[in-house]
N, C-alpha and C positions, 0 to 999 in steps of 0.2 A: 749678639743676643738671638738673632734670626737662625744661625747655626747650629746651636744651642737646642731649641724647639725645633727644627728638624728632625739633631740625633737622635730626640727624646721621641717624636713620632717612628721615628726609623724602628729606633727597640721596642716600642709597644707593637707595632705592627711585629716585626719579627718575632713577639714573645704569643701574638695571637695567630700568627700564620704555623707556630710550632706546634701550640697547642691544637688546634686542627689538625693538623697530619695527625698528630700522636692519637686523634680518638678515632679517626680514621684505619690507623692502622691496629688501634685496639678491638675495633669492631669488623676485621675481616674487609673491610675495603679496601686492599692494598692497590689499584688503580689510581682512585682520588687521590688516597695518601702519596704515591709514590711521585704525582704531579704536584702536590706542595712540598714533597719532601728536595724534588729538582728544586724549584724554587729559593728555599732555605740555602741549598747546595752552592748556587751562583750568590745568595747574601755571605754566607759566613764559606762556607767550606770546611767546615772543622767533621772530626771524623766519626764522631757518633751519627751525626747525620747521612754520612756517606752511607752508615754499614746500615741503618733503616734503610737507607734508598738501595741500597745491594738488596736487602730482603726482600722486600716488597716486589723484584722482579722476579726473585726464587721463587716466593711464592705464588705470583701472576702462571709463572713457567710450569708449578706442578698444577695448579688449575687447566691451563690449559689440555697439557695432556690428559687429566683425567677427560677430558673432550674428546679424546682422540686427535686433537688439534698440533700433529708433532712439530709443524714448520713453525709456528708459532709458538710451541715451547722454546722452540733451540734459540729463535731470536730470542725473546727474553732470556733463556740461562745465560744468552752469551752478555749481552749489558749487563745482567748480573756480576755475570766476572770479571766486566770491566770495572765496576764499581767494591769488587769484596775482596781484601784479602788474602793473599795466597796462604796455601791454594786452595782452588773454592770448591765449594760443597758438589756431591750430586754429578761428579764429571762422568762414574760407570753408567747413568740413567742419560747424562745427556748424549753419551755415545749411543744408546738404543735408542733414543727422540730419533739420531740424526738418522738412524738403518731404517727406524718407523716412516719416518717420512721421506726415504728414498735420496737421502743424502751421501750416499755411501762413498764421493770422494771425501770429504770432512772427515765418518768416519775410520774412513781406512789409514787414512794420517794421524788419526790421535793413539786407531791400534799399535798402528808401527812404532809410535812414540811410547809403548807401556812394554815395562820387560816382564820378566814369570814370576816375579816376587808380588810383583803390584796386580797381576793379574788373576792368579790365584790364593793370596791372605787377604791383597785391600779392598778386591773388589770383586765378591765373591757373587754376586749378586749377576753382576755384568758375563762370567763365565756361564751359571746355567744358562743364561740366556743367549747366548755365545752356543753355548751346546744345544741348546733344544734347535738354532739355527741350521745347526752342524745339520739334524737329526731331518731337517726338515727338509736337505738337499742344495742350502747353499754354503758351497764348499769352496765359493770365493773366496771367502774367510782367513782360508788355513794359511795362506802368503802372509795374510797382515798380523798371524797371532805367535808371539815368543815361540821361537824353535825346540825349546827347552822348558815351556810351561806343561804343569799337568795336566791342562785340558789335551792337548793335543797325543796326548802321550793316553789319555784313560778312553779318544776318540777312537783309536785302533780297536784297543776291545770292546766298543760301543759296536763300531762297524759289520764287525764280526760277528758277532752277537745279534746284530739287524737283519743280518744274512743270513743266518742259520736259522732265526725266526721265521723269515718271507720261505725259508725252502722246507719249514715244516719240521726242523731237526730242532726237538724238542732241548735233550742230552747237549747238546752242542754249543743253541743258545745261554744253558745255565753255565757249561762250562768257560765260555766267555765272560759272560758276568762277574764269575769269580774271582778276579784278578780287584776289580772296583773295591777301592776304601771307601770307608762310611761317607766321607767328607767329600765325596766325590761331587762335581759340577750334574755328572749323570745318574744322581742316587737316586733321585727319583723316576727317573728314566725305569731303571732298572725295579722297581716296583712294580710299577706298569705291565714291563716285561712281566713278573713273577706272574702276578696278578693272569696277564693274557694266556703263559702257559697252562694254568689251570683249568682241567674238566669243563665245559661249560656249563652243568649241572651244580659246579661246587660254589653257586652263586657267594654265600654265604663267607668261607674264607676270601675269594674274588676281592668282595666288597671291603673286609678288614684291611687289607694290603692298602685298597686304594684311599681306605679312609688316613691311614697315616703321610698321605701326602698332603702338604699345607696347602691353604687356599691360596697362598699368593705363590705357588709354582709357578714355573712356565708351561708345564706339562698339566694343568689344572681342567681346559677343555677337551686335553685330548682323556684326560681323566673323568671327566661327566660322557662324553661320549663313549668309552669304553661301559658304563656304568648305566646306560642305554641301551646297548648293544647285548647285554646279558638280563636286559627286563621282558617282559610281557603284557602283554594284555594294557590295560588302565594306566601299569606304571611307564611300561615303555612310551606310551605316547606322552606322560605325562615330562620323563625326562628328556625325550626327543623334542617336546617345543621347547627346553629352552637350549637348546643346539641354535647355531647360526645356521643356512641355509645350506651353502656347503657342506657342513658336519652331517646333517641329518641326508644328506643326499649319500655319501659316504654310509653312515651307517646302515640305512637302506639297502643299498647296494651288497653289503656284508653280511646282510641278514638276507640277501635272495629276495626283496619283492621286488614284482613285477611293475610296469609300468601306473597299472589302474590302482593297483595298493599302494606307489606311495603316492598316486595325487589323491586318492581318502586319507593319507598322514597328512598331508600339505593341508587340507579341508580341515582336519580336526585340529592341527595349530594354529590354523585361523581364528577357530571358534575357541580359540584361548583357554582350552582343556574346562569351561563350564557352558556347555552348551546346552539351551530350553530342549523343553519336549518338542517343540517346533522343530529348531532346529534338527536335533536328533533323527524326529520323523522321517521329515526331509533329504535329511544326508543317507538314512539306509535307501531310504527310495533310490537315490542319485546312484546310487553303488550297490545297487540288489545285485550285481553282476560276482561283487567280489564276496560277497556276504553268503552269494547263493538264494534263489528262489525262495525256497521252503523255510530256513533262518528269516530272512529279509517279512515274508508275508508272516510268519509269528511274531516276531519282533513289534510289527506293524500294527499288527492286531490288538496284544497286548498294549502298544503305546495311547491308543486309541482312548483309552480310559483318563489319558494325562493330557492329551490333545483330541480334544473332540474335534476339533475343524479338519483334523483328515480322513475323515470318515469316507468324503466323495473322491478323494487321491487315492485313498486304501480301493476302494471298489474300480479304480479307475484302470489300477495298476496290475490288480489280482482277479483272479476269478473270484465269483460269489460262492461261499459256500452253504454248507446243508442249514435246515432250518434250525440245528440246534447251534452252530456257532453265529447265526446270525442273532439271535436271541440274547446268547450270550453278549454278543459285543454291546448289545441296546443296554441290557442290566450292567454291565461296568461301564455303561456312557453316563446312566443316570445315578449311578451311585458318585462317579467326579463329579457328575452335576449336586449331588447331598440330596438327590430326591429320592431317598429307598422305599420308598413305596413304588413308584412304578419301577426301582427294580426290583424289588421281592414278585411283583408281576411277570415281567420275563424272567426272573429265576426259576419260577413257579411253570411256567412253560416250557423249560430247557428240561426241569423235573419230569413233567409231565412225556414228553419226545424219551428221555431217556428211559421212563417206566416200560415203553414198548418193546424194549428188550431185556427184561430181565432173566438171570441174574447177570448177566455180562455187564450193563452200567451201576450195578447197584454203590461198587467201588465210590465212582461219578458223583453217585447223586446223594450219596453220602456226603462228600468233602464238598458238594452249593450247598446242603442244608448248615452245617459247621461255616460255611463262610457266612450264609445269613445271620447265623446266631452271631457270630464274632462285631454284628454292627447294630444288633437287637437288643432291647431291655430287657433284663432280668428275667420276665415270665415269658417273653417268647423266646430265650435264647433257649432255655429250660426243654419247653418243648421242641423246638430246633434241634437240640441236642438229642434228644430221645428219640423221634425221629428219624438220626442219623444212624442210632444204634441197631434200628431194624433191619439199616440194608449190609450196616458193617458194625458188625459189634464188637470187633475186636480191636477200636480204636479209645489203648487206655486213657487220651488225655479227656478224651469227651465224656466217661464215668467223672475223673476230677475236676473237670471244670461245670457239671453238675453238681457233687460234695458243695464245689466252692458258692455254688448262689446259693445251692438250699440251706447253707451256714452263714455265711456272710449277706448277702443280696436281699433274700427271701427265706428268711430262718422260716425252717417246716420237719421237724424231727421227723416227724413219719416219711417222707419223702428220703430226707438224708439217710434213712436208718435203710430203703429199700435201694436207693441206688448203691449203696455203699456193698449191701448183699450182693448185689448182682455184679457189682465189678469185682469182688471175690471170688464170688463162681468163678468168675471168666479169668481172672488174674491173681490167685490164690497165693502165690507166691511174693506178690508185689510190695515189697517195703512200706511206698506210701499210703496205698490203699489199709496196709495192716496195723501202721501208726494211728492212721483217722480209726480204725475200729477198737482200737486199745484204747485211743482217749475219749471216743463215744461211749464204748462200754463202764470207762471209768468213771464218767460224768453222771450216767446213770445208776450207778453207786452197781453193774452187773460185776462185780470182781473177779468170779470165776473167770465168766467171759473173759474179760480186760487182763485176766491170767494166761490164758489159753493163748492170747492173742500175740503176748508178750514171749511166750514158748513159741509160737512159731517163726517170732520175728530174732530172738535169739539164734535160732538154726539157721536162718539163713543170714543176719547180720550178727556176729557174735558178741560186738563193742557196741551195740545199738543201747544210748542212753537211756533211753524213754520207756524199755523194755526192762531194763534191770531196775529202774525204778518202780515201774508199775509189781513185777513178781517182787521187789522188798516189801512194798507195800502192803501186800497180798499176805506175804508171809509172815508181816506182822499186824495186820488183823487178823489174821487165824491162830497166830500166840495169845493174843488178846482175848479170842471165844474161849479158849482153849482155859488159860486164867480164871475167866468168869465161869465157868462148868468145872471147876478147880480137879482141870485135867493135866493134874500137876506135872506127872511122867513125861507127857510129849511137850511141853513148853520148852524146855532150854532145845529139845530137837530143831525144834523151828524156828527158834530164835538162831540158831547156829546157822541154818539154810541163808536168812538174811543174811548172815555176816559173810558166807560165803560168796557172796556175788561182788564182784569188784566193781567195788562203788566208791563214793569219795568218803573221805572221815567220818564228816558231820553226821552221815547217814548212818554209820558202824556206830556213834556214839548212840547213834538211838535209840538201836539195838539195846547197847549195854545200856540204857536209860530204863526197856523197858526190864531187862533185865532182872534191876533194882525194884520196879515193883513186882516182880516177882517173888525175890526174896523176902522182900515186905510183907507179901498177903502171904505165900505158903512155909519161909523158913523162922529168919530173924529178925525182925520187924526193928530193930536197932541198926544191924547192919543192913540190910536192905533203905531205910532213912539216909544213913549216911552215902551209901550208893548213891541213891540217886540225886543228893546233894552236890554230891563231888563230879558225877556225869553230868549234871546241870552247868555247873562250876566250866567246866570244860569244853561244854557247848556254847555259852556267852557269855558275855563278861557285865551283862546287866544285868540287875532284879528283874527289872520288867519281863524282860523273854523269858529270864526264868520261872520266875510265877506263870507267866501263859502258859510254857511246854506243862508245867506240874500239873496246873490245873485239869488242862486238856489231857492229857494222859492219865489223869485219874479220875475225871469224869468218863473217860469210857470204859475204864475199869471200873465203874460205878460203887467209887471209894471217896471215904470222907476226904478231907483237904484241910481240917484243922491244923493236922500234925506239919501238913507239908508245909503250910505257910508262916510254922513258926519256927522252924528248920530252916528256912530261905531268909536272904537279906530281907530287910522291909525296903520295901519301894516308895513311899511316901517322900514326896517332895525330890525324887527322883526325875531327871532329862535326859531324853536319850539320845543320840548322838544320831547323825543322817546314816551311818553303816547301821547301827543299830536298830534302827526303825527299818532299813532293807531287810533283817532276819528276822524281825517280826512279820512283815508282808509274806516272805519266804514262806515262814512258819504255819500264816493265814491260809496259804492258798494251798499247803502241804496238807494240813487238816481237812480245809474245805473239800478237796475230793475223795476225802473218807468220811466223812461224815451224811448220814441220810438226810439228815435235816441241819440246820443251821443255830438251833437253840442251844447248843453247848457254846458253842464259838459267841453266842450273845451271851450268853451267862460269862464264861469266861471275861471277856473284853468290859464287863460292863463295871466285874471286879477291878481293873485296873484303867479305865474311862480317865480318870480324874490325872494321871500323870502323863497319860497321853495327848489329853487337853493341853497342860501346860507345856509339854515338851513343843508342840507345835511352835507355840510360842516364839521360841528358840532356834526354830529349824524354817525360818521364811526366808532365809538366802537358798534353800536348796529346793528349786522349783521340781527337778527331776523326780527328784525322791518325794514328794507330796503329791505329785500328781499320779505317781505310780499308787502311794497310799487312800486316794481319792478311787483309783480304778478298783484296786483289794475291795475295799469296805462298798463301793457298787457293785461286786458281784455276791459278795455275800449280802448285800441288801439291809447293813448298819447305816440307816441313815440321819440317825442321830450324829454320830460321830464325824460322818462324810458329811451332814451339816455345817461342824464346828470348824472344819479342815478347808471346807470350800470357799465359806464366807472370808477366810481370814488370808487364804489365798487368791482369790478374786480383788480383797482391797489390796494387795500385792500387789499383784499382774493382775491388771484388768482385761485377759484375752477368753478369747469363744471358749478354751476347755475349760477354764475354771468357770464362766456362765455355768456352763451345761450341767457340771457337778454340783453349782450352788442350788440352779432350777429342779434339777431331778432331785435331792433331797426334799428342798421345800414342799415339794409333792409327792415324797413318802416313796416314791418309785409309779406312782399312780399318776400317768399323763393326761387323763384325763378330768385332773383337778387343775389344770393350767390355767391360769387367767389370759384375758386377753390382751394384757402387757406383758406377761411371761412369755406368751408364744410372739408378739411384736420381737422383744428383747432375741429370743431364739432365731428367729427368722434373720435378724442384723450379724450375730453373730456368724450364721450359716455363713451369710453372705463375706465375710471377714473371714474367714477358714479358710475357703476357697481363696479366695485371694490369697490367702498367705503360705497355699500349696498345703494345707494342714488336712491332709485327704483324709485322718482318722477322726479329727474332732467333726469334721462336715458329718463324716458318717455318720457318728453317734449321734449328731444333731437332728439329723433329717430321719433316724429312727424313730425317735422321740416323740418328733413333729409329727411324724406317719400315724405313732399310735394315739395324738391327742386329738389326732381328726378319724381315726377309728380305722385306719387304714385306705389301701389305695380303692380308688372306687373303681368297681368294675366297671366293663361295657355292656351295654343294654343288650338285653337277649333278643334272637329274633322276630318274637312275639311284638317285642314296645318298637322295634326300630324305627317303625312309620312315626314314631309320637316326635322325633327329630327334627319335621318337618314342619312341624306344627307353634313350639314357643317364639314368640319374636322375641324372646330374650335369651341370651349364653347363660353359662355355667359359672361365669363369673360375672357379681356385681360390680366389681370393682372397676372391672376394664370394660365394662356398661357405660359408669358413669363419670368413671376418669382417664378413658383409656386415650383423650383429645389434648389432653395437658401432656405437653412439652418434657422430656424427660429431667430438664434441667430445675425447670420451674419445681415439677415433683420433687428433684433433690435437696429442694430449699422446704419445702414442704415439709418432707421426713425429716429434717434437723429441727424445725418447728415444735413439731410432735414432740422430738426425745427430749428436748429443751422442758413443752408443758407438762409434759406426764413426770416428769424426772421434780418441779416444783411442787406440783399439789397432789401427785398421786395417785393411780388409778381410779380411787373410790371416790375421793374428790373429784376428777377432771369431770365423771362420767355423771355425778352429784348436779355440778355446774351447768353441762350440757343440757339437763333436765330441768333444770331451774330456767334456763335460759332460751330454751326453744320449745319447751310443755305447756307452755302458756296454753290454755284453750284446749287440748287435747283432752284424750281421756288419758290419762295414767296406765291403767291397767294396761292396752293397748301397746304404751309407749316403755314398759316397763318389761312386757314378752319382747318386743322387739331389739330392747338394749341385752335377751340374753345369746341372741344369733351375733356369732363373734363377726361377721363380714359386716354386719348394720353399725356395728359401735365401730369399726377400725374404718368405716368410710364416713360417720360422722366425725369420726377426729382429724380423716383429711380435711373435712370442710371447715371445723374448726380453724385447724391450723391457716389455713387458704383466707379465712376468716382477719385473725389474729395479724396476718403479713400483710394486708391488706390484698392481696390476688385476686382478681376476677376470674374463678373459674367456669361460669357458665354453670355451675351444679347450684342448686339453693335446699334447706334443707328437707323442704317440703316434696321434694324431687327425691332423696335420698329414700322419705318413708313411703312415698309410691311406688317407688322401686324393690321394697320389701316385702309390703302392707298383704300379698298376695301370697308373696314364699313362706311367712312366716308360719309356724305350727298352730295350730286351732285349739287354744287350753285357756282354763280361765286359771289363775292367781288362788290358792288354797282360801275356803270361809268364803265365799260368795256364793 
């Protein structure tokens, strides 16, 4: 019985001693494993087990080597092979372990043991490797390799070929080559080769050649060092550190530098090809020798701005110079410092030193003024820029990048309209310049102008889109007067000019649209109907666009629309599809810049309002296409419609553009009917734009916002500036009286807010507050003071502060002392 329970512990243990190896060796620890799997080997001995325990040293053995550990591979391959099956894996790799680690009686006996069948089909591997040997100068080799294999037979023309290389015989080397099969031991040798005879100029093929060598060659470093060797600048250092130190001593050497250039290469593969401004600094000092003086102190100078702490190394090193580059380096110290104000100071000084010679620095002092605007707001880049124009006018980006504030930045037509003149003068010729005045002119409904504009922009761009658009335009508002003055003869003439300008279909079809009212009012009023039924027909494929083009084309023909619209589908109970509503916007904004006013396009739209309404409906998967139709209907200033569109995109996507469009309706386009939860809500979104990188809706936000506080407030003139000195209170109440609360605690605060204004209301909260805290007051008093938006949006912080329970140290009686004095002096209507 004792026996018995033994065996049975024997097999449980040996069935848990199996099961261990086995997840040992499943998990990459073939050491552990391969010591339970001995184990196992002395219980049982049976032959699955063996060939785990063979594995497990194979794979200790390629570990190893990937260490570079070759003495310790070859021990393991060889247990290996005492434990695997003949014959065993890996014997071409273990022959290179045993040359790698200097074993070369071993391997010259397993050479001598392999004939030229095994040497070149089974182990092809072991022959490049064998050759690149050959290549490298040991030619101990050629005794121990089959006297009859093709390595040795393709080494002759290797040889030769090596020869003719070193001796500069271009013709000689390739014709050696030639003899090489694809499949050669040396094939990739021979690339190299190709690769090195080429131009050293012919970087580009160079690189192709050597890109067709595999990464696991043997010739692979000698491959990145040649690949080195043909770089410059940035890249060559970049592919010389990852050379071994040998190689890059080597390529060095082949490239001619001198001792001092390559211990600056040695230095910069140290600093691991990313080295600070420090370092940088530094290493040109260390090596102004090889840099040269004059590089080395600009270099230095320049750096300066990145590394302020060398400022005392720079003067220490260099002579000082005139007072205008010392000036200079003070203003790029303090602009990396982010203080431009004391650099526009010493900019402003470097100006001033370079005015003493005028015109020789005017150049100069042009490109400091252009640099200050480049880090300046809006209205002083503006002036910056203008400025700049008086000592160099002939610099066209600073005309456009003036266009660009006084359009975008700082809309000022007057302003836009004169610099726009004067970069003409000077640049009359200029594409961009002659675009911006074709779509100014066209904005301002000047169509000659915006004609003229378009003529010269065709002469000199003949395919210029914006140009053949603007003269069709042109030329069919003057078929249109022409119509209405039933200057019948010249119509079709000008209608043919439009067609003549190679433009796309749509644009030909509208021609022949108007065509059709042509024939309508002066021939056949049957055919001219059906015309322009069938050109409508063929323009879209909705009622809806189609009723707009009619209407709009024959309001400015100033013709009835009964006939038209019983001629046209009916549109009733009609949805338009997201394309379809794109050629209506098209449509919108095609009109818009022919028309002086905007009352047709509202007459028109307001006919077909009702399926527009519902089509929206329909179309709240497509945010692209609604918010483009949000943008349409805000320039033409429908904000009925842009009402309907915002709100119902807003409860969609609840993000900052659809705010901005639901707020700018509800105040008609008039910001300064904004409440002081509308501009709350505006300010969170601004904030939310910005974040979400949405630099267009910020923009339009912070427009908004600008014109609901009346715009930016000037600076005091020099008459008030003393008055400065005088209030003990800032400009803001806000950060008076909460500017001590903790950012975080504020952030619990403003959720507070959005929480209680979002329950009861604005009219309510503000209802509350005055119920709540008027106790005792006067009313009237307390009633001016809730109409100052800075008083109510710091009592709902105290509310809220209130509400959380938070001790902010403000109470509210604190809030209207701090008011009681700014407030306006007005009594309440009837007293």
């Amino acid at each position: 019985m004792k026996k018995i329970i033994q065996k049975i512990s024997a097999a449980i243990a040996e069935s848990t001693l199996s099961e261990k190896a086995r997840a040992h060796y499943a998990e990459g620890r073939y050491k552990e494993a391969g010591d339970l799997f001995k184990e196992l080997l002395k219980q049982s001995g049976d032959a699955e087990t063996k060939r785990y325990l063979a594995d497990c040293y194979l794979q200790r053995a390629w570990g190893m080597a990937a260490k570079a550990m070759f003495k310790e591979a070859c021990v393991l391959w060889e247990n290996y092979a005492a434990h695997a099956d003949a014959p065993p894996q890996a014997q071409d790799v273990y022959v290179l372990w045993l040359l790698a680690g200097k074993n070369q009686r071993k391997a010259y006996a397993l050479l001598d043991g392999l004939n030229a069948r095994q040497l070149d089909e089974e182990f092809p591997v072991l022959s490049a490797y064998l050759g690149m040997l050959l290549v490298s100068g040991d030619t101990e080799l050629v005794p121990h390799l089959p006297h009859d294999c093709a390595l040795l037979k393709h080494w002759q023309w290797v040889s030769e070929a090596l020869a003719a290389y070193r001796n500069g015989e271009r013709e000689g080397c390739e014709q050696a080559l030639k003899p090489l099969p694809f499949r050669s031991a040396f094939r990739d040798l021979r690339s190299l080769l190709k690769a090195q005879l080429l131009e050293g100029a012919d970087f580009e093929p160079a690189s192709a050649l050597l890109a067709k060598i595999p990464d696991e060659s043997p010739y692979q470093a000698l491959v990145k060092a040649c690949v080195a060797y043909r770089q410059s600048g940035a890249d060559f250092v970049a592919s010389v550190s990852a050379l071994e130190h040998n190689q890059r001593r080597i390529v060095a050497q082949a490239k001619g530098l001198n001792a001092r250039q390559s211990q600056l290469l040695e230095a910069l593969v140290k600093l691991n090809g990313q080295p600070d401004a420090k370092a940088r600094f530094n290493l040109v000092l260390q090596y102004r020798d090889v840099f040269g003086d004059d590089a080395a102190q600009a270099y230095c100078l320049g750096a300066l701005a990145e590394y302020p702490g060398g400022e005392k190394d720079y003067f220490k090193h260099f002579a000082g110079k005139d007072s205008f580059e010392e000036n200079r380096l003070q203003a790029l110290l303090h602009e990396q410092a982010g203080n431009d104000y004391d650099a526009g100071f010493f900019w402003d000084r470097c100006i001033d030193i370079l005015k003493k010679d005028r015109p020789a620095n005017d150049r100069k002092i042009a490109l400091i003024l252009r640099h200050m605007a480049d880090k300046a707001y809006p209205d002083e880049a503006a002036a910056m820029l203008a400025d700049s124009l008086v000592y160099d006018p002939d610099d066209r980006q600073s005309y456009l990048n003036l266009l660009t504030i006084y359009q975008e930045h700082r809309p000022d037509p007057a302003q836009y309209a004169h610099w726009l003149e004067r970069g003409l003068q000077r640049f009359p010729a200029d594409t961009d310049l002659l675009v911006r005045a074709a779509k100014s002119a066209a904005a301002r409904k000047a169509f000659k102008k915006a004609a003229a504009y378009a003529k010269a922009l065709l002469k000199i761009d003949p395919v210029n889109t914006l140009a053949k658009h603007l003269l069709f335009a042109n030329h069919m508002a003057h078929a249109r007067r022409l119509i209405k003055t039933e200057k019948f003869h010249l119509v079709e003439k000008e209608i043919q000019a439009a067609e003549q300008l190679t433009i796309d279909k749509s644009l030909r079809r509208q021609a022949d649209l108007l065509r059709g009212f042509y024939f309508w009012v002066a021939e056949d009023k049957t055919q001219g109907l059906q015309r322009i039924v069938d050109t409508l027909a063929s323009l879209h494929d909705d009622p809806i666009n189609m009723h707009f083009q009619a209407q709009i084309e024959a309001g400015l023909l100033e013709l009835p629309t009964q006939a038209l619209s019983r001629a046209l589908p009916p549109l009733k109970d009609y949805l338009l599809s997201a394309p379809q509503l794109q050629r209506l916007i098209a449509s919108i904004g095609y009109y818009d810049e022919q028309l002086d006013d905007n009352t047709l396009l509202f007459k028109v739209l307001d006919k077909i309002k009702a399926p527009l309404k519902k089509s929206l409906e329909w179309l709240l998967e497509h945010e692209a296409e609604l918010l483009a139709w949000c943008q349409s209907l805000e320039t033409i200033g429908h904000y009925e419609l842009l009402k309907h569109a915002a709100k119902a995109g807003h409860a969609r996507w609840p993000k900052p553009a659809w705010l901005y469009y639901r707020t700018l309706a509800e105040c008609q386009g008039d910001a300064s009917h904004l409440d002081f939860m509308s501009l709350y809500r505006l300010n969170t979104a601004l904030e939310d734009a910005r974040a979400d990188n949405d630099n267009r809706t910020a923009g339009l936000i912070e427009r908004l916002l600008e014109r609901a506080s009346g715009g930016v407030e000037l600076l005091p003139s020099a008459d008030n500036i003393e008055d400065f000195d005088r209030p003990p209170l800032s400009d803001d109440p806000i950060e008076d009286l909460f500017g001590h609360v903790p950012d975080a605690v504020f952030k619990r605060i403003e959720k507070k807010i959005e929480e209680l204004v979002r329950k009861r209301g604005p009219e309510q909260f503000v209802a509350q507050i005055m119920r709540q805290y008027g106790n005792g007051r006067d009313e009237q008093s307390l009633a001016i003071l809730f109409m100052n938006q800075d008083f109510l949006w710091c009592v709902t912080i105290f509310a809220a502060a209130e509400e959380l329970k938070i001790e902010i140290g403000v109470g509210f009686d604190d809030i209207v002392a701090r008011f009681i004095h700014d407030s306006p002096q007005y009594s309440l209507p009837f007293n």
